[in-house]
C-alpha positions in Angstrom: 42.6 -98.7 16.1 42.7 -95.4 15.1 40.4 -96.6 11.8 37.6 -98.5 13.7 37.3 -95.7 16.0 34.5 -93.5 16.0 32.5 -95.9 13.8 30.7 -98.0 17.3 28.7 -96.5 19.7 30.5 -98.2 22.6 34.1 -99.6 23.3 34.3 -102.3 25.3 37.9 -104.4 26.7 38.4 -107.4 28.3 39.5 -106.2 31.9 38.1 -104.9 34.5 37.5 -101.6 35.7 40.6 -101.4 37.9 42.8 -102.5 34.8 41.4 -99.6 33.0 41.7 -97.1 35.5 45.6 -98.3 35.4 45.9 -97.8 32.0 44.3 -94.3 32.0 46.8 -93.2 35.0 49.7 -95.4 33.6 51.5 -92.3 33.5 50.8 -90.9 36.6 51.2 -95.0 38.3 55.2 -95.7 39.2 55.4 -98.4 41.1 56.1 -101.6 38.8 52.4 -104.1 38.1 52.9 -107.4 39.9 53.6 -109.7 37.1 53.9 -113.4 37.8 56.3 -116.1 37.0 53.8 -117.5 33.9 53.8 -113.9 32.6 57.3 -113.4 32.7 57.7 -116.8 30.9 55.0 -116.0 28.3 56.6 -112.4 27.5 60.1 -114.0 26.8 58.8 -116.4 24.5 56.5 -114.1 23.0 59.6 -111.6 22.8 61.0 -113.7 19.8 58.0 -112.4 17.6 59.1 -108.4 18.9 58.9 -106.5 21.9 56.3 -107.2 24.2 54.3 -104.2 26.0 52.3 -103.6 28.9 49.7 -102.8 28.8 48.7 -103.9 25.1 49.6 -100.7 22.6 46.2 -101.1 21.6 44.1 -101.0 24.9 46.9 -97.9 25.5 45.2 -96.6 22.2 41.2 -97.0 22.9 41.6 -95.8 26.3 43.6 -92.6 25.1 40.8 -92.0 22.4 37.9 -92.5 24.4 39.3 -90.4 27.0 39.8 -87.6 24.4 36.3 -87.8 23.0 34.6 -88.1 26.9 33.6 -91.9 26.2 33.7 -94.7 29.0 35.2 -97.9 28.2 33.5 -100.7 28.7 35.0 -102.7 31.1 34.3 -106.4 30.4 36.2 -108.6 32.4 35.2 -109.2 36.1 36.6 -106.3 38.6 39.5 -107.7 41.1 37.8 -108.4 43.6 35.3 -110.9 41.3 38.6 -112.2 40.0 40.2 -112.9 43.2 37.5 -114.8 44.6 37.2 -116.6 41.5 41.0 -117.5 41.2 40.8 -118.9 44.8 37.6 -121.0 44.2 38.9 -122.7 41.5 42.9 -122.6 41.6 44.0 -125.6 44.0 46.3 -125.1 46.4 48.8 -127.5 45.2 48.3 -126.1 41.2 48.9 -122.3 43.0 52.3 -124.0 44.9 53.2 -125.9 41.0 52.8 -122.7 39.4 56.7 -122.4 39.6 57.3 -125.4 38.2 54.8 -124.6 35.5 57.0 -121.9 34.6 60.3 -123.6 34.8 59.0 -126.2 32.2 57.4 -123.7 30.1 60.6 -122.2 29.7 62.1 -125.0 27.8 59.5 -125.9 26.2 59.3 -125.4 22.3 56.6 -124.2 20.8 56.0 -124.5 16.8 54.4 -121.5 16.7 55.0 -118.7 13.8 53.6 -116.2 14.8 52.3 -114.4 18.1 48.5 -115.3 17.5 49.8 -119.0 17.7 51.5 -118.8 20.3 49.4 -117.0 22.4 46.8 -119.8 21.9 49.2 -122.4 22.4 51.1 -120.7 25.3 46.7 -120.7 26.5 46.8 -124.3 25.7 49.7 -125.1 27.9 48.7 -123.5 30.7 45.3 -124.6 31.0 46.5 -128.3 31.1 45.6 -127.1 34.5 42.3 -127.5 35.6 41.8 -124.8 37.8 43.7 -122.0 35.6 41.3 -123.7 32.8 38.2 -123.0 34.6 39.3 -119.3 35.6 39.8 -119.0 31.9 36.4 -120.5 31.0 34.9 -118.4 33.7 36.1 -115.3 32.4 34.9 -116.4 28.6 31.4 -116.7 30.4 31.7 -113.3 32.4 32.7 -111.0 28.8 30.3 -112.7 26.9 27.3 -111.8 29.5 28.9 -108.0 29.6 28.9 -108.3 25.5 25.4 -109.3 25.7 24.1 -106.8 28.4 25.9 -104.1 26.5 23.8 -105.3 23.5 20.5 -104.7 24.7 21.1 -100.8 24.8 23.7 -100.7 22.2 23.8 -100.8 18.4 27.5 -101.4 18.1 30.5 -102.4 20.6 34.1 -102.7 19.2 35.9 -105.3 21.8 39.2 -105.7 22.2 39.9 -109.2 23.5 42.8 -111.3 23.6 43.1 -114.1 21.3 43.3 -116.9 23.7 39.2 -116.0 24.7 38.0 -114.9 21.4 37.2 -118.4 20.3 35.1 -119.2 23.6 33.5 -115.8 23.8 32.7 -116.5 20.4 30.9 -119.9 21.5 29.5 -119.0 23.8 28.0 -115.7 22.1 26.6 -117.8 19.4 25.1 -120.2 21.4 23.0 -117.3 23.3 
């Protein structure tokens, strides 16, 4: 990170403003982030490539630098409230009550991945079996690749730091456009 900083104009993530806020008071913040069961399941399997941390090391890292230098971070992804009222649009009842056993089976389930990229996307594949996680997910694509856009039109470069699972519809979608 430290190498592609200072060479873009902007710096943009994918999350929302409150998620950045977090991560610029993480120090200050003591109460534990809710995490739910899926994430907990995901960071467990995702543990047997190393130790997993919250927030990312590198989000830590861009936020921490463009703090130093008086830069905003972009933030990308929708703000909570957006979010919320998206999750509950789309997310089913009885897929929100199945979440558990979602978890549960993704538990024992093996994945052939070998290495965290993989898994990531096929951890992503897994859980968007379910249609309404699937459209939150393609919803959020949509959302950052707008905010990418936008931030386009009055800036010459924008580093993004996106997870893995959205870079290939972002990316879609961005060429498409």
């Amino acid at each position: 990170m430290r190498e592609a900083f200072g060479k873009y104009e902007a710096y943009g993530v994918s999350m929302g403003i409150e998620g950045i806020q977090a991560v610029e008071k993480r120090d200050e913040i003591e109460d534990d982030p809710t995490v739910s069961e899926l994430d907990l399941v995901y960071a467990d399997k995702m543990g047997v490539f190393g130790e997993v941390e919250m927030p990312s090391p590198a989000v830590c890292e861009l936020v921490d630098l463009c703090k130093e230098k008086g830069i905003s971070v972009i933030p990308l992804d929708m703000n909570d409230e957006e979010f919320t009222e998206l999750y509950c649009d789309k997310v089913r009842t009885y897929e929100f009550v199945k979440e558990h056993r979602l978890a549960k089976k993704g538990m024992k389930k093996k994945f052939e991945a070998s290495t965290p990229e993989e898994f990531a996307l096929q951890w992503d594949s897994y859980v968007n079996e379910v249609r309404g996680y699937r459209e939150v997910s393609e919803e959020r694509e949509r959302h950052i690749a707008e905010e990418i856009i936008d931030v386009s039109k009055y800036r010459k470069s924008l580093l993004v730091l996106l997870e893995v699972e959205r870079c290939g519809g972002v990316a879609a979608i961005l060429e498409g456009k």
